[in-house]
C-alpha positions as CSV (number, residue, x, y, z in Angstrom):
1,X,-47.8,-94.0,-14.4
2,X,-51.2,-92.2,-13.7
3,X,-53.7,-94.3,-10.7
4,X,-57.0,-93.7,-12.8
5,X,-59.0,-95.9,-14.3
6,X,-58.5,-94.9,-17.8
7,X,-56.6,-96.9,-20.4
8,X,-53.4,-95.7,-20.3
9,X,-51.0,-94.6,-23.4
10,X,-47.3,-95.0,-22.3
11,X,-45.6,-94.5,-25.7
12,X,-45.5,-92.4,-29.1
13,X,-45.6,-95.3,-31.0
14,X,-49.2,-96.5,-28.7
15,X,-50.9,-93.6,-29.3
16,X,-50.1,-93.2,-33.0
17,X,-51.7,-96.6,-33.3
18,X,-54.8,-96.2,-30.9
19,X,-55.8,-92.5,-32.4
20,X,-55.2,-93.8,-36.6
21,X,-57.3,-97.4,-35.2
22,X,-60.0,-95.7,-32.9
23,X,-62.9,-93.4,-34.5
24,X,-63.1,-91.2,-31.3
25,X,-60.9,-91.0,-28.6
26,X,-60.4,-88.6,-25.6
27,X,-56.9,-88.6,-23.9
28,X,-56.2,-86.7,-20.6
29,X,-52.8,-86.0,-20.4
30,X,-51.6,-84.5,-17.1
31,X,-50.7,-85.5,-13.3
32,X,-51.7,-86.6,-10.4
33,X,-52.6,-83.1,-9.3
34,X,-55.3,-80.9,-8.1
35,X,-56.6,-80.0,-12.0
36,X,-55.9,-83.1,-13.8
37,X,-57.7,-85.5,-11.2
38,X,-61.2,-84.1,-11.1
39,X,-60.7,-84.4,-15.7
40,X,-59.6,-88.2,-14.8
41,X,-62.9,-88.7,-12.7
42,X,-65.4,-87.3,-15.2
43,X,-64.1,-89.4,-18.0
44,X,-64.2,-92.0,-15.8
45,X,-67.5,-91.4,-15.1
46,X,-68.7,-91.2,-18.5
47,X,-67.0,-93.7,-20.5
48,X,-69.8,-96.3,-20.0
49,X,-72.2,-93.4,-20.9
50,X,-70.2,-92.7,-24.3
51,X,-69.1,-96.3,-25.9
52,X,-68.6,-95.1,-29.1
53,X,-65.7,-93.0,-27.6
54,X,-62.6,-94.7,-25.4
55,X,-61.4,-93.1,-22.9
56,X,-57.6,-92.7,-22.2
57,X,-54.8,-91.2,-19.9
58,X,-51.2,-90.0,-21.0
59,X,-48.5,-88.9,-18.4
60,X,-47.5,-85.1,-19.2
61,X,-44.0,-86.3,-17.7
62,X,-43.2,-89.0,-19.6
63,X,-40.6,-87.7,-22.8
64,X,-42.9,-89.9,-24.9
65,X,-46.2,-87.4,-24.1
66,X,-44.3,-85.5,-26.6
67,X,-47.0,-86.6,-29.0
68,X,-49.3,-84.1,-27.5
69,X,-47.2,-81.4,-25.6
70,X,-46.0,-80.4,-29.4
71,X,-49.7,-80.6,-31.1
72,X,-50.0,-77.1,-32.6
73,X,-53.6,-76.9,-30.6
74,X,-51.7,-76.6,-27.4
75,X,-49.1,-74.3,-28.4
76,X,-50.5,-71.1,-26.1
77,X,-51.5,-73.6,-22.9
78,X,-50.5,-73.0,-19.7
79,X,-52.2,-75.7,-17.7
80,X,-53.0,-79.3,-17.3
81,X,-54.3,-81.1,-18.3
82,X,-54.1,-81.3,-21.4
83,X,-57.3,-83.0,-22.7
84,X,-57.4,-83.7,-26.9
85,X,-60.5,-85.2,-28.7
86,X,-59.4,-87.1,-31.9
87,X,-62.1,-88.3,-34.2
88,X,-60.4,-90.4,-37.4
89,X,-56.9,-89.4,-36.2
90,X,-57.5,-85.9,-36.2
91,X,-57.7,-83.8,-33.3
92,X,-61.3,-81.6,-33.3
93,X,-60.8,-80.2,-30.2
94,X,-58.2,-79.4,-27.8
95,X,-58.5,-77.9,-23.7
96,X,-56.1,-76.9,-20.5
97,X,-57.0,-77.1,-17.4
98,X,-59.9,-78.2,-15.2
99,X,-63.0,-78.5,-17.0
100,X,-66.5,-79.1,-15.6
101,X,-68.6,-82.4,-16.4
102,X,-70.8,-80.4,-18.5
103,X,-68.0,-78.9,-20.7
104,X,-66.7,-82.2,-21.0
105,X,-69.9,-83.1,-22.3
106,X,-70.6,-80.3,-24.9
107,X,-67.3,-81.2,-26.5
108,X,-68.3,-85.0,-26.4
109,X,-72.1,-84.3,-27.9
110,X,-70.5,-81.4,-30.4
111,X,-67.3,-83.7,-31.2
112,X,-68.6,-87.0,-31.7
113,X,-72.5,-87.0,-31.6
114,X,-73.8,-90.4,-32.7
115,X,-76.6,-90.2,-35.8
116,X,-79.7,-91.7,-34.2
117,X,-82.1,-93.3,-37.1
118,X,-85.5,-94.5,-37.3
């Protein structure tokens, strides 16, 4: 299990269910390690900011992260994590590897901007 603060996806079968029932969705998958822990603390940090989008974690280790280490959007990564943005079960945007709160956010306000109307 990862210590974060994220929601956490332990199986195949939770993810199928939370990407096909959950507009937009972010999931970190990695480790407790020195690139995947600074990606855990920035989503922690903006899930209140960005409601319309949950926020989750997935254990690179676990045989059931399978789900993502075999996405074809990953195929040429060579570091964690792995972070994918879904938006109606599809993934939009795939990274590896530390990311800075800003990039974060240009995926998140490119990805799943929210329609403001008067």
């Amino acid at each position: 299990m990862l210590y974060t603060n994220l929601k956490h996806i332990e199986t195949a079968d939770n993810h199928a269910e939370i990407i096909s029932e959950t507009e937009n969705v972010m999931v970190i998958c990695g480790r407790m390690g020195p690139m995947c822990i600074p990606v855990y603390g920035i989503a922690e940090e903006l899930e209140s900011e960005y409601s319309h989008v949950k926020f989750y974690d997935m254990e690179f280790d676990n045989p059931e992260s399978h789900v993502i280490r075999n996405l074809s959007e990953v195929k040429g990564f060579t570091g964690i994590p792995f972070t994918i943005y879904y938006k109606n079960g599809k993934v939009v945007k795939a990274t590896s590897s530390i990311q800075t709160k800003e990039q974060i956010i240009n995926i998140l306000e490119a990805e799943f901007a929210t329609l403001i109307t008067a």
